[in-house]
N, CA, C and O of each residue as an XYZ file, in Angstrom:
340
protein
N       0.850     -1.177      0.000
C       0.000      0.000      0.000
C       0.895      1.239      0.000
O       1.903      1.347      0.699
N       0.229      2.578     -1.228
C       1.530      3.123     -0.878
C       1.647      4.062      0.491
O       0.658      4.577      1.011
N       2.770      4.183      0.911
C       3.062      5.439      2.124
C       3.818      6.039      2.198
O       4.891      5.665      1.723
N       3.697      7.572      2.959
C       4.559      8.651      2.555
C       4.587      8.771      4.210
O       3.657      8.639      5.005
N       6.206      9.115      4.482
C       6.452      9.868      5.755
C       6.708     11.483      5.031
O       7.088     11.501      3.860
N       6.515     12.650      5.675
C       6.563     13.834      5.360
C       7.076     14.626      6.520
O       6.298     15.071      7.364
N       8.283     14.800      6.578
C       8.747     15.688      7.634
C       8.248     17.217      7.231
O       7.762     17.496      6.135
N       8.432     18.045      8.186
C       8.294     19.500      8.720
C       8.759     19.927      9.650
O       8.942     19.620     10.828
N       9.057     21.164      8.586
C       9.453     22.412     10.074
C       8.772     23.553      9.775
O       8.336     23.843      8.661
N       8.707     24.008     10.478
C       7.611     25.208     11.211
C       8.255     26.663     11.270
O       9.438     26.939     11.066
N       7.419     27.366     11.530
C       7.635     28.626     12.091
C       7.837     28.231     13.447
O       7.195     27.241     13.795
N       8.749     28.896     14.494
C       8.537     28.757     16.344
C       7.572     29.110     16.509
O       7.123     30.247     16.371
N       6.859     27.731     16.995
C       5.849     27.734     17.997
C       4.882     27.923     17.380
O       4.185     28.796     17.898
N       4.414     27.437     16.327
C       3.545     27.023     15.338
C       3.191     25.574     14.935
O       2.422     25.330     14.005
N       3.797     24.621     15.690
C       3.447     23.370     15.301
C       2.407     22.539     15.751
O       2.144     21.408     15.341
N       1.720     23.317     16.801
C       0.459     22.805     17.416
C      -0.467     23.326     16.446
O      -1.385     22.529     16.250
N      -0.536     24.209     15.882
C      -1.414     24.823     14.526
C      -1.783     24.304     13.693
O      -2.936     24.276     13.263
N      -0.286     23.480     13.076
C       0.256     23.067     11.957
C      -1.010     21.848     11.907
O      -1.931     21.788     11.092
N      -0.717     20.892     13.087
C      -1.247     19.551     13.195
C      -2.814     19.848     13.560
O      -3.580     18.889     13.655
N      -3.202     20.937     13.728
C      -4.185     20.804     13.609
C      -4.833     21.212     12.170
O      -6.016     20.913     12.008
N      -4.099     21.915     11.047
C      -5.067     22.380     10.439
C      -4.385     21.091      9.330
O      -4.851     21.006      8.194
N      -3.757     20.555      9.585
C      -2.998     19.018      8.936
C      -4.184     18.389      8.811
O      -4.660     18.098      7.714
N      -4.825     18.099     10.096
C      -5.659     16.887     10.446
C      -7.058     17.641      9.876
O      -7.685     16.814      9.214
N      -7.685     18.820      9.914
C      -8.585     19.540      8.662
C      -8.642     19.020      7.975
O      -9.677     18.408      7.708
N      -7.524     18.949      7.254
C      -7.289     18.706      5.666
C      -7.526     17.534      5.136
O      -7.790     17.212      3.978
N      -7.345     16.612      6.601
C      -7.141     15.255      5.984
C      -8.199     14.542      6.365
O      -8.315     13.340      6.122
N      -9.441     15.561      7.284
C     -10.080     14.789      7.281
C     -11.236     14.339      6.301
O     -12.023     13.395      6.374
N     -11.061     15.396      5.303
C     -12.039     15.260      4.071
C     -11.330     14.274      2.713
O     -11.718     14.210      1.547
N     -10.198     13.594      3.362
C      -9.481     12.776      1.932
C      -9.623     11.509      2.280
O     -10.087     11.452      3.419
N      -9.364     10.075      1.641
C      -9.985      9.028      1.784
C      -7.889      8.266      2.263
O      -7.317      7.341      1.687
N      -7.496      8.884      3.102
C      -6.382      8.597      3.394
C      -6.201      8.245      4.839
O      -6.862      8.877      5.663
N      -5.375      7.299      5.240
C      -5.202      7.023      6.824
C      -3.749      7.568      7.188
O      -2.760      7.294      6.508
N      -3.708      8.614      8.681
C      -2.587      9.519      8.696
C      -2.541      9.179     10.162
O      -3.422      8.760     10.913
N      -1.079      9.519     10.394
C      -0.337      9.640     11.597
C       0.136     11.261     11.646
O       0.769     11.786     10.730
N      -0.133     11.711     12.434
C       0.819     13.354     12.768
C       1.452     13.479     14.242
O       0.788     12.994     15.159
N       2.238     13.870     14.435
C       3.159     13.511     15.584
C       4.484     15.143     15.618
O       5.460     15.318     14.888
N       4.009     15.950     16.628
C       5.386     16.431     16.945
C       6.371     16.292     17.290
O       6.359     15.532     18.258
N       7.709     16.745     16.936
C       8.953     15.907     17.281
C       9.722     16.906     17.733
O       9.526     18.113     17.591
N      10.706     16.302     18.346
C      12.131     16.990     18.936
C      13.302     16.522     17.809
O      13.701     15.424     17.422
N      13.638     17.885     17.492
C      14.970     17.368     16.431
C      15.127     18.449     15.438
O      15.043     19.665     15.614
N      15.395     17.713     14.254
C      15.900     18.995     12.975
C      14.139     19.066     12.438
O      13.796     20.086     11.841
N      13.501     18.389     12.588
C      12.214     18.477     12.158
C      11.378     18.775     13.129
O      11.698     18.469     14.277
N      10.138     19.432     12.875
C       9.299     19.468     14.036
C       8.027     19.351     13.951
O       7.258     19.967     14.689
N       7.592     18.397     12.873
C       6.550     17.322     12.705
C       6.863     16.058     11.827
O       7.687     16.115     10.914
N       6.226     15.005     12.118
C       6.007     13.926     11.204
C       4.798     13.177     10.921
O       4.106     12.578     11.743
N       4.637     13.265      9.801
C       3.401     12.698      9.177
C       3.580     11.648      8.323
O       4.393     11.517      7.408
N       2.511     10.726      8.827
C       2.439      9.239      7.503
C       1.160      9.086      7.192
O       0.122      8.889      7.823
N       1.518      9.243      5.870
C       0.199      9.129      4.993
C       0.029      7.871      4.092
O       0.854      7.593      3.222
N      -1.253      7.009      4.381
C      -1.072      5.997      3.417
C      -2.648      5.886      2.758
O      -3.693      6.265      3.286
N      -2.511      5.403      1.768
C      -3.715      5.499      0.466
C      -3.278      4.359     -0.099
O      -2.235      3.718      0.034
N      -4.556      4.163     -0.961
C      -4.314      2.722     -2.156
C      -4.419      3.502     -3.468
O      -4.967      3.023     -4.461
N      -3.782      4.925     -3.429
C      -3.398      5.536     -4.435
C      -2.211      6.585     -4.292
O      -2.470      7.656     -3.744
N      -0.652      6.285     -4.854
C       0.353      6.507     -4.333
C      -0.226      8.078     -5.579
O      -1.198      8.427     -4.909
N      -0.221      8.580     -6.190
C      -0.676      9.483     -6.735
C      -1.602     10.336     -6.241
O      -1.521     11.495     -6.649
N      -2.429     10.083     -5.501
C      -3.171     11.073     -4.483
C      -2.216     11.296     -3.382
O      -1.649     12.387     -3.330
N      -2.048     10.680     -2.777
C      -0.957     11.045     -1.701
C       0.234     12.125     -2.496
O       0.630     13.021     -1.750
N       0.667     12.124     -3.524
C       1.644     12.972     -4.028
C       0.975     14.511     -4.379
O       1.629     15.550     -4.465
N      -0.611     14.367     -4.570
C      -1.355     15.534     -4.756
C      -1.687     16.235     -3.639
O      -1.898     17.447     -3.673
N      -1.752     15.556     -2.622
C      -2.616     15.878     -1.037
C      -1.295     16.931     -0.747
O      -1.385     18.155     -0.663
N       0.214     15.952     -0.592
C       1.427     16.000     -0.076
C       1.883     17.848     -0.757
O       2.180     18.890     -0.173
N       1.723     17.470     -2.254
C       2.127     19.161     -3.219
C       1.408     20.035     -3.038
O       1.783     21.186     -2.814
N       0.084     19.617     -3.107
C      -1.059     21.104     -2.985
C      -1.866     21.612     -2.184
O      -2.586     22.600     -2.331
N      -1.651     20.374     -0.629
C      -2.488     20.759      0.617
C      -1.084     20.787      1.492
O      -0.517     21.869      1.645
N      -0.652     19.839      1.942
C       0.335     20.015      3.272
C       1.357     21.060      3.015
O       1.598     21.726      4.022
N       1.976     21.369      2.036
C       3.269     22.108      1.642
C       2.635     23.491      1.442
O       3.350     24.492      1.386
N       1.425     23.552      1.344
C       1.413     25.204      1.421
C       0.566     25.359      2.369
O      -0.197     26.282      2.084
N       0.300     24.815      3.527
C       0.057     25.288      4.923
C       0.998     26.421      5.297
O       2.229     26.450      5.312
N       0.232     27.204      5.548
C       1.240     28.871      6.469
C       1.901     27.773      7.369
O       1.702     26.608      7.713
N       2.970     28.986      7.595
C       4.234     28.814      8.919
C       4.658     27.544      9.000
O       5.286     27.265     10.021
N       4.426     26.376      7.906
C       5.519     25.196      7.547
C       6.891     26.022      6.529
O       6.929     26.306      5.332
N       7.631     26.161      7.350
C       8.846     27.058      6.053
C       9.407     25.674      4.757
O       9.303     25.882      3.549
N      10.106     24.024      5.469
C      10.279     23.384      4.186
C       9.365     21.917      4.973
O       8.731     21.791      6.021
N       9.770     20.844      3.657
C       8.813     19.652      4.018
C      10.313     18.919      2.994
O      11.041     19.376      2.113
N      10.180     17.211      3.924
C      10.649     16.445      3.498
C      10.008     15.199      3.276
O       9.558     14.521      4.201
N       9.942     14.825      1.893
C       9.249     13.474      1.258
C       9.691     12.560      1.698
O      10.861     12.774      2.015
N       9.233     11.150      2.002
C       9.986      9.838      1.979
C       8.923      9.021      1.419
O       8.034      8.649      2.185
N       8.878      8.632     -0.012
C       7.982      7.736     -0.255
C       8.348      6.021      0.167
O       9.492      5.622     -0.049
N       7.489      5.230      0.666
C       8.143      4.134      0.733
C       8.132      3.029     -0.444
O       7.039      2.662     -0.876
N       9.612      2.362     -1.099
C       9.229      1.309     -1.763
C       8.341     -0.091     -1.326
O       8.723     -1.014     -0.607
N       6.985      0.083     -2.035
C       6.433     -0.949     -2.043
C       6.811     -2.497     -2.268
O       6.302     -3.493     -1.755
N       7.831     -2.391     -3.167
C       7.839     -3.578     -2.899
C       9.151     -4.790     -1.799
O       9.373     -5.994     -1.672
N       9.731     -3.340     -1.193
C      10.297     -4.075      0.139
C       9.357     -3.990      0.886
O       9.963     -4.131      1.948
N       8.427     -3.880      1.138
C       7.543     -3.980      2.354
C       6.945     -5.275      3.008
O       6.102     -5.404      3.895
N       7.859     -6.450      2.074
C       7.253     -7.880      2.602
C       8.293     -8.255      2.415
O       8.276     -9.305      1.772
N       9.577     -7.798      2.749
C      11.075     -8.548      2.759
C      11.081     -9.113      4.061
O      12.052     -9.764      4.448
């Protein structure tokens, strides 16, 4: 199935915002998500998975990445077909 981890960073002290207007967004798409604040070089993580690796790349470009006060975002798509190694 495909899945995307999506790092973020924020504006300071904007990441309680972030995840919420994340989880908005996602709650009108036919996708199952994880959002999670973190300690580190990033300061969210999100996993997004769909049985359409192409929606997830649309959700990922034209909803999460232009949320205000996310300054960059990092992709990790996962290969499907290690996922049963």
């Amino acid at each position: 199935m495909p899945t995307a981890y999506v790092l973020l960073n924020s504006d300071l002290g904007s990441d309680e915002s972030i995840i919420s207007e994340v989880k908005q967004i996602l709650a009108d798409e036919s996708v199952t998500y994880e959002v999670q604040g973190v300690y580190g070089v990033y300061d969210i993580v999100l996993k997004l998975t769909s049985d359409d690796a192409e929606k997830l790349r649309a959700i990922i470009t034209n909803k999460i990445r232009k949320i205000g006060k996310v300054q960059s975002t990092l992709t990790m798509m996962v290969i499907e077909e290690q996922e049963n190694l």
